[in-house]
GUVEX-547815 format. One record per residue (C-alpha): residue number from 1; residue in three letters; x, y, z. Coordinates in Angstrom, 3 decimals. Example, Ala and Ser with C-alpha at 12.3 -4.5 7.8 and 13.67 -1.06 7.14 Angstrom:
2
1 ALA 12.300 -4.500 7.800
2 SER 13.670 -1.060 7.140
***
This chain:
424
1 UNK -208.240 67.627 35.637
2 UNK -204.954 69.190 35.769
3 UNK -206.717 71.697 39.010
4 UNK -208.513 68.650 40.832
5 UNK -204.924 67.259 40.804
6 UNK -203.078 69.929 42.319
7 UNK -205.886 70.060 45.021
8 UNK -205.436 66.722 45.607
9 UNK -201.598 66.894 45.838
10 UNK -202.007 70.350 47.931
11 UNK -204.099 67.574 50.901
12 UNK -201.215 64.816 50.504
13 UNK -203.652 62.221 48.322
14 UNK -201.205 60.903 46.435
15 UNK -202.174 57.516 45.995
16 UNK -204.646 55.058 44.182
17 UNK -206.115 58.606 42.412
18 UNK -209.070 57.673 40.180
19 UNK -208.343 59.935 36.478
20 UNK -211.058 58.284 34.902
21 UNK -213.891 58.956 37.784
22 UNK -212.679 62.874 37.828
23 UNK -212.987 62.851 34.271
24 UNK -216.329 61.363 33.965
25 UNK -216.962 64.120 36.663
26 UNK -216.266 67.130 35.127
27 UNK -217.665 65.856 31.844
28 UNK -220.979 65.582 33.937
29 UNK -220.530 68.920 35.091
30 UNK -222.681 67.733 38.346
31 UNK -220.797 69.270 41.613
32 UNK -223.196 68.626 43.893
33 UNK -222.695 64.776 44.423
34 UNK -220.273 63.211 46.774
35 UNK -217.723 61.451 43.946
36 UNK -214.343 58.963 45.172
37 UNK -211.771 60.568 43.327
38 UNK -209.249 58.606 45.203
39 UNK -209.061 54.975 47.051
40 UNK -206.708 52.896 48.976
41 UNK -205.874 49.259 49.359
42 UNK -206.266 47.051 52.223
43 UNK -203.980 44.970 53.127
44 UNK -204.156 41.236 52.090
45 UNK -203.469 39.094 55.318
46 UNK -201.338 35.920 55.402
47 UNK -202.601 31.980 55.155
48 UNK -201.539 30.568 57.711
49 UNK -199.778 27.351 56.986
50 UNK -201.396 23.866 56.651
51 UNK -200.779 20.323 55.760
52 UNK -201.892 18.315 52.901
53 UNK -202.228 14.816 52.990
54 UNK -201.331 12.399 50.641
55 UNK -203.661 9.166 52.061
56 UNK -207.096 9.201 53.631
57 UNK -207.807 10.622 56.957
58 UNK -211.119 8.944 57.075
59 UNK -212.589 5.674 56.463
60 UNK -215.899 4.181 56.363
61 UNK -215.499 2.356 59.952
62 UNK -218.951 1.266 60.150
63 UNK -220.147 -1.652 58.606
64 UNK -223.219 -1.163 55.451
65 UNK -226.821 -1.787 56.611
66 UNK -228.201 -3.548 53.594
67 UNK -232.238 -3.476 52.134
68 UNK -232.559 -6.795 53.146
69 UNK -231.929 -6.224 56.628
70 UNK -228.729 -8.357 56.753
71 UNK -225.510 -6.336 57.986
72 UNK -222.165 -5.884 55.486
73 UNK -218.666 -6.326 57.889
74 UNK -217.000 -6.647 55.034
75 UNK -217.627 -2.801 53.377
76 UNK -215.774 -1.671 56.684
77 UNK -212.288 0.035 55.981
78 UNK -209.891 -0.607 58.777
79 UNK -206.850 -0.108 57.055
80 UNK -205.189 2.356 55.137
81 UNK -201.887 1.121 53.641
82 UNK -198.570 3.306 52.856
83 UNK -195.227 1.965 51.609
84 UNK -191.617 2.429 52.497
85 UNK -190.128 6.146 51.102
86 UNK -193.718 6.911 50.404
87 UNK -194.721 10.915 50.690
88 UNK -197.681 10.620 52.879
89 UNK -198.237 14.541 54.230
90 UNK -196.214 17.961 52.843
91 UNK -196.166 21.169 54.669
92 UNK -197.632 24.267 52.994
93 UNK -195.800 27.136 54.735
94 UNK -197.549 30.538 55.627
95 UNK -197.584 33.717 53.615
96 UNK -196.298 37.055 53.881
97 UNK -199.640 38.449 52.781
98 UNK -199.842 41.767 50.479
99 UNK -199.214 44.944 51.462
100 UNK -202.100 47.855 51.285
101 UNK -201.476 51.568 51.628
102 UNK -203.745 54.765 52.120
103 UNK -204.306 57.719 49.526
104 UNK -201.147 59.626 51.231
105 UNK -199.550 57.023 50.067
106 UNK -198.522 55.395 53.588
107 UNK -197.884 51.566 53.248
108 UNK -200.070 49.316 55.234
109 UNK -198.639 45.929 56.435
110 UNK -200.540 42.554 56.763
111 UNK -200.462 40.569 59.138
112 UNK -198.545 37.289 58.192
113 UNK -200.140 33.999 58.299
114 UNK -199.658 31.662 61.397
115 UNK -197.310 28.771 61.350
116 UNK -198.171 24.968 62.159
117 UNK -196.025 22.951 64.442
118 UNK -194.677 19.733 63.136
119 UNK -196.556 16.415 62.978
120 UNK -195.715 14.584 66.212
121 UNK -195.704 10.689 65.690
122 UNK -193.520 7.612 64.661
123 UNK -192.552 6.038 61.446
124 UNK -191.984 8.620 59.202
125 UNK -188.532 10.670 58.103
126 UNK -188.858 15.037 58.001
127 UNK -187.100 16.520 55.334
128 UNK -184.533 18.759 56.743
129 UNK -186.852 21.678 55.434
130 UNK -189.071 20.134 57.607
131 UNK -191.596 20.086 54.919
132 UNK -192.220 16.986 53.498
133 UNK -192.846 13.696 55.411
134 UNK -192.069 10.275 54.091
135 UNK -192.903 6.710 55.177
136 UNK -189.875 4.532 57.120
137 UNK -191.925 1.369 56.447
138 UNK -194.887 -0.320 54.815
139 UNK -197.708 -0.504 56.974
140 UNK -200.351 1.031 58.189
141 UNK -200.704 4.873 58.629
142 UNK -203.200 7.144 60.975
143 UNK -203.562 10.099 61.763
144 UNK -205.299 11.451 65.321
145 UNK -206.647 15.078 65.649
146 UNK -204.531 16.188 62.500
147 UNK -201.454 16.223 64.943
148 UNK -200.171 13.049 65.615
149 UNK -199.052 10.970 62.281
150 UNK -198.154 6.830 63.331
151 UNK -197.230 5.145 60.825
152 UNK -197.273 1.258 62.394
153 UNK -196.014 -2.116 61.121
154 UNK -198.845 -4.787 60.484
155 UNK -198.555 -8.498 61.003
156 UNK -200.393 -10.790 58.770
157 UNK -201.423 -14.136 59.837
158 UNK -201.991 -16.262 56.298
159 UNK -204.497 -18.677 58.016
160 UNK -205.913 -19.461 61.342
161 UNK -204.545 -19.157 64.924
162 UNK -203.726 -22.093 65.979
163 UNK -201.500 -24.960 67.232
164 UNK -199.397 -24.278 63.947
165 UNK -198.798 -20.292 64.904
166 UNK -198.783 -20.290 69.116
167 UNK -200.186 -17.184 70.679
168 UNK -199.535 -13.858 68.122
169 UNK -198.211 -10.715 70.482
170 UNK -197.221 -8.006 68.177
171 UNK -196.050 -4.541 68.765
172 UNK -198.403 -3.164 65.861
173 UNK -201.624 -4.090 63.730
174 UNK -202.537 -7.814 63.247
175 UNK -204.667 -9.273 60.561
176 UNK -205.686 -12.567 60.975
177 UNK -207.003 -14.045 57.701
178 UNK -208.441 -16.971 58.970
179 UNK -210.122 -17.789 62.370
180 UNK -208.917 -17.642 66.239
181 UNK -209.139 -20.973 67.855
182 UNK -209.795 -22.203 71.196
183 UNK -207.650 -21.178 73.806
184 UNK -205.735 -19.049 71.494
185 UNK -204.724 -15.448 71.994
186 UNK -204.029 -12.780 69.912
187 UNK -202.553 -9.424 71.687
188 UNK -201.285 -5.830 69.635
189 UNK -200.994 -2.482 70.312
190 UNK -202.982 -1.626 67.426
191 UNK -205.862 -2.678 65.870
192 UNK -206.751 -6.736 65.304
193 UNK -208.981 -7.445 62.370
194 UNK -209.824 -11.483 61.991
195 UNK -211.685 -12.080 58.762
196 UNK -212.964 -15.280 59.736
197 UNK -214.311 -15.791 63.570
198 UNK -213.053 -16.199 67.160
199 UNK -214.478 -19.331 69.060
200 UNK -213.341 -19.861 72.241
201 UNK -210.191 -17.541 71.568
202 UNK -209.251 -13.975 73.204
203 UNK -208.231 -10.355 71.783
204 UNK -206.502 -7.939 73.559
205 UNK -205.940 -4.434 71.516
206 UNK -204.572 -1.774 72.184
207 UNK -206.926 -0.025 68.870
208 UNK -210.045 -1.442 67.783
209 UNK -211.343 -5.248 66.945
210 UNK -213.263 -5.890 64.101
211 UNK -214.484 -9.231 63.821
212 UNK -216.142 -10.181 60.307
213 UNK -217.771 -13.650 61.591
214 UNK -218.107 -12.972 64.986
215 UNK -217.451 -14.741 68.314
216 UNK -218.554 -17.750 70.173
217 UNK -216.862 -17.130 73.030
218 UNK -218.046 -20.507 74.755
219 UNK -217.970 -18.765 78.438
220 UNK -214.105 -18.229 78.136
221 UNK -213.549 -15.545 75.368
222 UNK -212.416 -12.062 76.613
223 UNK -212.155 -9.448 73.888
224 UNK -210.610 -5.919 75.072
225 UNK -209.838 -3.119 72.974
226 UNK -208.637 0.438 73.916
227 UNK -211.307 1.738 71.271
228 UNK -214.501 0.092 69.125
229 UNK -215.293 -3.539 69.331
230 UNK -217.291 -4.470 65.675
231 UNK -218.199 -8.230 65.422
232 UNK -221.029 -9.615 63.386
233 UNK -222.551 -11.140 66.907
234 UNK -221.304 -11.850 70.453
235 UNK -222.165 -15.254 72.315
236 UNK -220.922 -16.398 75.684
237 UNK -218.299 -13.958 75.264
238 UNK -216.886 -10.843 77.703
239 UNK -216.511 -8.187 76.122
240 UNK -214.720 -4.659 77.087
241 UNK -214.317 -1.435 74.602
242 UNK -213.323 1.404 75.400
243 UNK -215.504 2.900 72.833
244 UNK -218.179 1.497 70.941
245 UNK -219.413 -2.239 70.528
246 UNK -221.845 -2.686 67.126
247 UNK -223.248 -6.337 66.430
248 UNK -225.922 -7.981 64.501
249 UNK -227.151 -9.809 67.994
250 UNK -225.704 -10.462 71.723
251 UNK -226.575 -13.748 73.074
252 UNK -225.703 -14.405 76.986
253 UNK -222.735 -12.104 76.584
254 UNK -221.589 -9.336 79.147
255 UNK -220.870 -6.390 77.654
256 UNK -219.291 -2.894 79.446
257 UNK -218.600 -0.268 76.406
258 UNK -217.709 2.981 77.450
259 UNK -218.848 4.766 74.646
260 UNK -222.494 3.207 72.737
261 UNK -223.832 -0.316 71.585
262 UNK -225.425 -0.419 68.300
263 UNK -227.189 -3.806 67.660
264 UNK -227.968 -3.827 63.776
265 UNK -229.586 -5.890 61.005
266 UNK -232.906 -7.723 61.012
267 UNK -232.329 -9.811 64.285
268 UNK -230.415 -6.698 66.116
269 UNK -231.727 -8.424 69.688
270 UNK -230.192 -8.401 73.056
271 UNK -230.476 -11.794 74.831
272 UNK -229.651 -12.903 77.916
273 UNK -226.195 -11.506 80.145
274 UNK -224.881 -7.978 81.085
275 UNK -224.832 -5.186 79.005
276 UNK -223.192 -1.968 80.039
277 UNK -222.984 1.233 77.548
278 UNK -222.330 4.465 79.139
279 UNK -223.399 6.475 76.350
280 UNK -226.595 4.504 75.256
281 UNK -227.566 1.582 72.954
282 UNK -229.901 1.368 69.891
283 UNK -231.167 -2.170 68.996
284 UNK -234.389 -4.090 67.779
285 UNK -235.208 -6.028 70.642
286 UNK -234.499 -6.710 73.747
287 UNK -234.661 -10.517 75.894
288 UNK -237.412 -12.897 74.484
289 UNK -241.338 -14.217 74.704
290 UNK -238.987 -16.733 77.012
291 UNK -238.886 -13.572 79.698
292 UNK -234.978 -14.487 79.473
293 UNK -233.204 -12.807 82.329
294 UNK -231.661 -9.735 80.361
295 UNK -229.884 -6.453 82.157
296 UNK -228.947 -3.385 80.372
297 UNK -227.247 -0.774 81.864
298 UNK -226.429 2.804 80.744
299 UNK -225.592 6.000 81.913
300 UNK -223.323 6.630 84.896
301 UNK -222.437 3.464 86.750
302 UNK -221.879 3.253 90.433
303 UNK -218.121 2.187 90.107
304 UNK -217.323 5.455 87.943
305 UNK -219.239 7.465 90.458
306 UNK -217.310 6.218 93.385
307 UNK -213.707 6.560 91.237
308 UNK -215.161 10.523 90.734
309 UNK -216.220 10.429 94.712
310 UNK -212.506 9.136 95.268
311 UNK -210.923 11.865 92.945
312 UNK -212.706 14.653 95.169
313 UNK -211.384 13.165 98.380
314 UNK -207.849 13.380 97.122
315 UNK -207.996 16.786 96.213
316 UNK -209.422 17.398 99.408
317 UNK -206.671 15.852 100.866
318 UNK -204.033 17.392 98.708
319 UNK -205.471 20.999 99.527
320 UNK -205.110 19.966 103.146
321 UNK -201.259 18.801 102.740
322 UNK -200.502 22.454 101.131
323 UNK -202.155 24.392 103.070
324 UNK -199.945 22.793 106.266
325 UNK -196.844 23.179 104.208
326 UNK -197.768 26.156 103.495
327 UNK -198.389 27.668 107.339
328 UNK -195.252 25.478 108.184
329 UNK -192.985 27.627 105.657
330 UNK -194.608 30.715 106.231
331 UNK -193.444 30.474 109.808
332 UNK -190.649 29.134 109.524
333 UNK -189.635 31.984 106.589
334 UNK -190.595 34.501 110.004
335 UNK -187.418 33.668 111.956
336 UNK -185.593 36.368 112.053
337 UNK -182.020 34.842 112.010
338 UNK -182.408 31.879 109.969
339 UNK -180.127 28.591 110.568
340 UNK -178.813 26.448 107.984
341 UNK -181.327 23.424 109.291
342 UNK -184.594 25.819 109.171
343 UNK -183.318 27.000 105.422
344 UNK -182.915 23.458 104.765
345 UNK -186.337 22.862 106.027
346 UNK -187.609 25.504 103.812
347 UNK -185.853 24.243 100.741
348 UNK -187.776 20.834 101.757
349 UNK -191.138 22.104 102.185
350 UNK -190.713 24.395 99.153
351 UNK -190.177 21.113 97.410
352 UNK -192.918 19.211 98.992
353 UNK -195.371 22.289 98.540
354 UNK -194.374 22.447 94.209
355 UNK -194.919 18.478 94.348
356 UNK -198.209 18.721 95.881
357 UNK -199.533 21.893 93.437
358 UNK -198.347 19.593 90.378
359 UNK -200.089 16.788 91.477
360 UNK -203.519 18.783 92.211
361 UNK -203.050 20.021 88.632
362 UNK -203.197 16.623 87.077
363 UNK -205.762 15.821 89.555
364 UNK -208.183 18.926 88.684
365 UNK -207.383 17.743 84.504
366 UNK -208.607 14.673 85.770
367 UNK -211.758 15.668 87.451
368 UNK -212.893 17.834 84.857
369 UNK -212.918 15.252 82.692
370 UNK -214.471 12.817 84.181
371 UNK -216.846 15.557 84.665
372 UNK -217.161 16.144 81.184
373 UNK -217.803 12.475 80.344
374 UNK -220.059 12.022 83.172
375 UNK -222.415 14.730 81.797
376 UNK -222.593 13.260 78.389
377 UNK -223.341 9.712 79.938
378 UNK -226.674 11.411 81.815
379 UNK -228.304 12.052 78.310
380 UNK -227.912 8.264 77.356
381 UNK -230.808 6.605 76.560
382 UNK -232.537 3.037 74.898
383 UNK -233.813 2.871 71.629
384 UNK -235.691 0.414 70.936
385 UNK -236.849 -0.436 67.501
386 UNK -239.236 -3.496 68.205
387 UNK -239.804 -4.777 71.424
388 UNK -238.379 -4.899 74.859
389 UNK -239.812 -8.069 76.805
390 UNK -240.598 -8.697 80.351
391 UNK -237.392 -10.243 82.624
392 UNK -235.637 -7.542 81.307
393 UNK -233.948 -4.712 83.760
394 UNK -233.312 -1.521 82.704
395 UNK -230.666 0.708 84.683
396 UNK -230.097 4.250 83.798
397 UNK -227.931 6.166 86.149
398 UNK -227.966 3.808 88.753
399 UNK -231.758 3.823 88.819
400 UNK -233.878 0.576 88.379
401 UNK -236.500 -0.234 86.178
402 UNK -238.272 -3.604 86.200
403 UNK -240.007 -4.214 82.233
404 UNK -243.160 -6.166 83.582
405 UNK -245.268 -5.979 80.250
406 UNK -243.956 -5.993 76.110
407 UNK -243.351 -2.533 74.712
408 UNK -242.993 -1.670 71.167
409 UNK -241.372 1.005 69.546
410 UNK -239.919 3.086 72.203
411 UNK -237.592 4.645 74.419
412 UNK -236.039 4.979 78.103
413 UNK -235.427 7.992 78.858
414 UNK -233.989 9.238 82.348
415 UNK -236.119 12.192 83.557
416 UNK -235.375 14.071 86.971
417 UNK -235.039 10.823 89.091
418 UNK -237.603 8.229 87.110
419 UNK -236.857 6.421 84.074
420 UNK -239.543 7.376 81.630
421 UNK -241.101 5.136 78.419
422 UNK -241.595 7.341 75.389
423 UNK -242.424 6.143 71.432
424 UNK -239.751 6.477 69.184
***
């Protein structure tokens, strides 16, 4: 041992030297395999730093589908509920990592673990470690693409909306525990959840709507929400989401959801008025054996195709702006002995020209997404669980289909430029 050792030390292998492996070889007496008499240690990289979160990031949003057919609003979980000086996230720093070396004995660093930026939001106090995050108020907390923390008040109306409360406009989440009358109004920023019904009443949020009884609108009813739109049906009502709308029926209602319309439970018909979801619907039926007039819409609709159409004509125009302020300074940058008006001219156009390229950025964001969306909304498509009945129109990308005979059990599908029928 004492030899293999001084030939070791004699190469510079000086480090992580295995004793027992050269002992078990020379007890073998068997030279003629290859035998690791010596090893290093990688390095041990960093974590990088994360958050843990003292509340739930998701809840079960969607209401319960029961055996019988009947659909549970009230298993949905809107809310999740914090209190003043409660710790609701901490900050879990990164690590050094562990540092390796070679068998000469040369140290090998790691490669520290990447830091997190703070939480961006509202309602909360940092720790001046800026560590540990604690509620400012009770209310209602969120958290959106595990960036932004709000932390929002909530306003809780103890019975119906009514001649006894006025209008309700809060800056926050409402909860109405009764019902909305008619020609009452309730308007937040956040999200509005009534536990009773809305009948002849209007919601405007800036979050989602969840209705547990749903709404009779009686021809006057707008409800609007910035995001989903839940209600256990929709009559004589308009209604506008900005993502999804999911009902138990939809009875002469018109209906424009940007995102999709799920009709659930064992009625889970469309009947009657204008329904418009971008991304696609799923339902049992839709119209009647009454050939009610029914229109259903989804896919890309002619008034987001002209507002893309429009977007492409003022970058057009915007490229046409620079490139004249462009030839303008680039002539005017030639003169050879320049005058205090043509470097004040410059100085303008320099301006105008930085303007113009900002705003071309923003416009290009915008294009590309409404690119983005756009190509999502071509794969929408109508499932149809039980049957679609003539009177009915079906538009899918601006293309019209006229149902002249009952289906059963199928689909519309948008194919090249025809709107094909296929069984689910």
């Amino acid at each position: 041992v004492p030899d293999i050792m001084r030939i070791l030390n004699h190469h510079d292998i000086k480090q992580g030297i295995m004793r027992d492996a050269i002992h078990d070889l020379l007890e073998r007496k068997d030279f003629h395999d290859t035998v690791i008499v010596a090893k290093g240690r990688e390095p041990v990289d960093g974590d990088d730093g994360h958050f843990v979160f003292y509340f739930r990031k998701e809840l079960k949003r969607k209401p319960k589908v029961l055996e019988n057919g009947t659909v549970d609003y009230k298993s949905m979980e809107l809310f999740e509920s914090v209190k003043n000086g409660q710790l609701v996230a901490e900050y879990v720093p990164a690590t050094n990592g562990v540092f390796g070396y070679d068998i000469t004995g040369k140290l090998l660093p790691p490669k520290r673990g990447k830091e997190l930026p703070p939480l961006r939001g509202k309602g909360f106090m940092l720790t001046e470690d800026k560590k540990q995050y604690y509620s400012l108020l009770d209310g209602i907390i969120e958290m959106e693409n595990d960036k932004r923390l709000d932390i929002r008040n909530i306003y809780t109306v103890p019975g119906n909306v009514d001649a006894s409360t006025g209008n309700v406009n809060f800056n926050g989440d409402v909860n109405v525990m009764g019902s909305i009358e008619p020609g009452y109004s309730v308007i937040a920023t956040g999200n509005v959840v009534v536990d009773g019904g809305c009948e002849g009443g209007s919601i405007f949020a800036g979050k989602d709507i969840v209705l547990y009884k749903g709404c009779q609108g009686q021809g006057t009813s707008v409800l609007h929400a910035d995001g989903n739109i839940v209600g256990q049906f929709f009559e004589s009502v308009k209604v506008e989401a900005g993502g999804d709308v999911m009902a138990s029926y939809l009875l002469n209602s018109v209906v424009e959801a940007n995102g999709t319309l799920t009709v659930e439970g064992k009625k889970g018909v469309i009947i009657g008025g204008h329904i418009i979801a971008k991304e696609g619907i799923k339902c049992f039926a839709i119209g009647n054996v009454a050939e009610v007039p029914t229109k259903v819409e989804v896919g890309i609709i002619k008034d987001d195709l002209g507002k893309y159409q429009q977007k492409i004509k003022d970058l057009e125009k915007i490229q046409q702006e620079l490139t004249t302020y462009q030839q303008a300074l680039d002539k005017l940058m030639m003169q050879p002995d320049p005058t205090e008006k043509i470097t004040h001219m410059c100085e303008r156009l320099s301006k105008g020209i930085y303007i113009e390229k900002k705003r071309q950025k923003e416009l290009l964001e915008e294009r590309d997404e409404m690119i983005r969306i756009m190509n999502r909304q071509k794969l929408a498509r109508i499932v149809i669980r039980g049957s679609v009945y003539p009177g009915t129109k079906i538009i899918m990308n601006s293309d019209l289909f006229l149902v002249q005979e009952n289906y059963s059990n199928v689909q519309f599908v948008k194919k090249e430029n025809t709107i094909d029928i296929v069984n689910s």
